[in-house]
N, C-alpha and C positions, 0 to 999 in steps of 0.2 A: 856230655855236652852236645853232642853233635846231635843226638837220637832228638836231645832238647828242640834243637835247631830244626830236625827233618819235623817234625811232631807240629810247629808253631807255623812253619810254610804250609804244611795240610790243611791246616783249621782256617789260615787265612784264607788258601784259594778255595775251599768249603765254604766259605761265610760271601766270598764274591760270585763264585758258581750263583748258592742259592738266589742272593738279591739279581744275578741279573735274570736269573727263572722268573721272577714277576715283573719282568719288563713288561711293558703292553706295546709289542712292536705286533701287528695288526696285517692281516692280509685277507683282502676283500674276494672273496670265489666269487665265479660267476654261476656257480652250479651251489643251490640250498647242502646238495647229498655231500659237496666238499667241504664242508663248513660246521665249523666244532660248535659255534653258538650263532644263534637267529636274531639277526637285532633288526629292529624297528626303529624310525628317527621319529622320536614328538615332535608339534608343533610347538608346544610350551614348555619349560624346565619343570612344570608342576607335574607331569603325567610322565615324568622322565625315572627309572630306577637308576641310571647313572647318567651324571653330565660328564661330556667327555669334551677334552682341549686336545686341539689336533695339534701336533708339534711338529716344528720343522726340521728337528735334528733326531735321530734316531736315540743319540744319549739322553738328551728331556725327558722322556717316555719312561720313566721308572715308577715301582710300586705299582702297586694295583690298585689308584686312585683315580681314574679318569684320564692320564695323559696318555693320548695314543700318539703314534707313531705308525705309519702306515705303509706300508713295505711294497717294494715291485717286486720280491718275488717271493713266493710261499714258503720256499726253504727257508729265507730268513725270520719267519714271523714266529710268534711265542704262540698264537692263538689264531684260528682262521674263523673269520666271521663271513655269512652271508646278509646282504640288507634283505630284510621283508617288505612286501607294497600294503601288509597288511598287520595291525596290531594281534590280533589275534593269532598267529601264528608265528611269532616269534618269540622267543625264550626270556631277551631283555630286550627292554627301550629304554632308548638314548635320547637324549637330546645336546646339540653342540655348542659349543660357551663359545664365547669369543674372546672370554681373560681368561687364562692359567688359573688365577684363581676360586674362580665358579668352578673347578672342577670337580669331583667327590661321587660319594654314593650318598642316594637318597633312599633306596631300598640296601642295605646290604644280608638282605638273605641269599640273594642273588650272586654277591663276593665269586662264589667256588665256579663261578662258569667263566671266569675269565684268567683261571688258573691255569 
């Protein structure tokens, strides 16, 4: 019964481990060479591979559907981005919602870079 017990406490702090791994808590470098993905900010949601909702509480930011969460310090973030001045040179473009709900991918081939 007990083994029952240790076995069922694993699997659940494994099942919260993972979900909070695809938190998108975000941390902006100032150097492109410290930064795990290159984004670009569109001008319009059309030219966007993901819209992203900026959140104000670091718990929002869950799943890896657009709700970032944007950290002051690097140790805390799940994924480090640099902004690009230029489309062409950045890995994904963004563009930023202003409801929670415009949030999402519009390319998700793209998904695996913000893992």
């Amino acid at each position: 019964m007990k083994s029952l017990v240790k076995i069922s406490l694993f699997v659940l702090a494994l099942l919260i481990g993972v979900s909070a791994a695809n938190a998108q808590k975000v941390y902006s470098c100032e150097y492109k060479s410290d930064a795990k993905v290159k984004v670009y900010v569109a001008q319009y949601k059309s030219d966007a591979d993901l819209v992203v909702y900026k959140c104000s509480y670091s718990s929002d930011a869950t799943g890896n559907d657009g709700l970032w969460y944007f950290c002051n310090y690097k140790s805390d973030a799940n994924v480090t981005i640099y902004f690009c001045d230029y489309k062409s040179d950045a890995d994904l473009v963004i563009y930023f919602a202003e409801y929670k709900s415009d949030a999402g991918w519009k390319n998700s081939s793209k998904k695996q870079l913000m893992y």
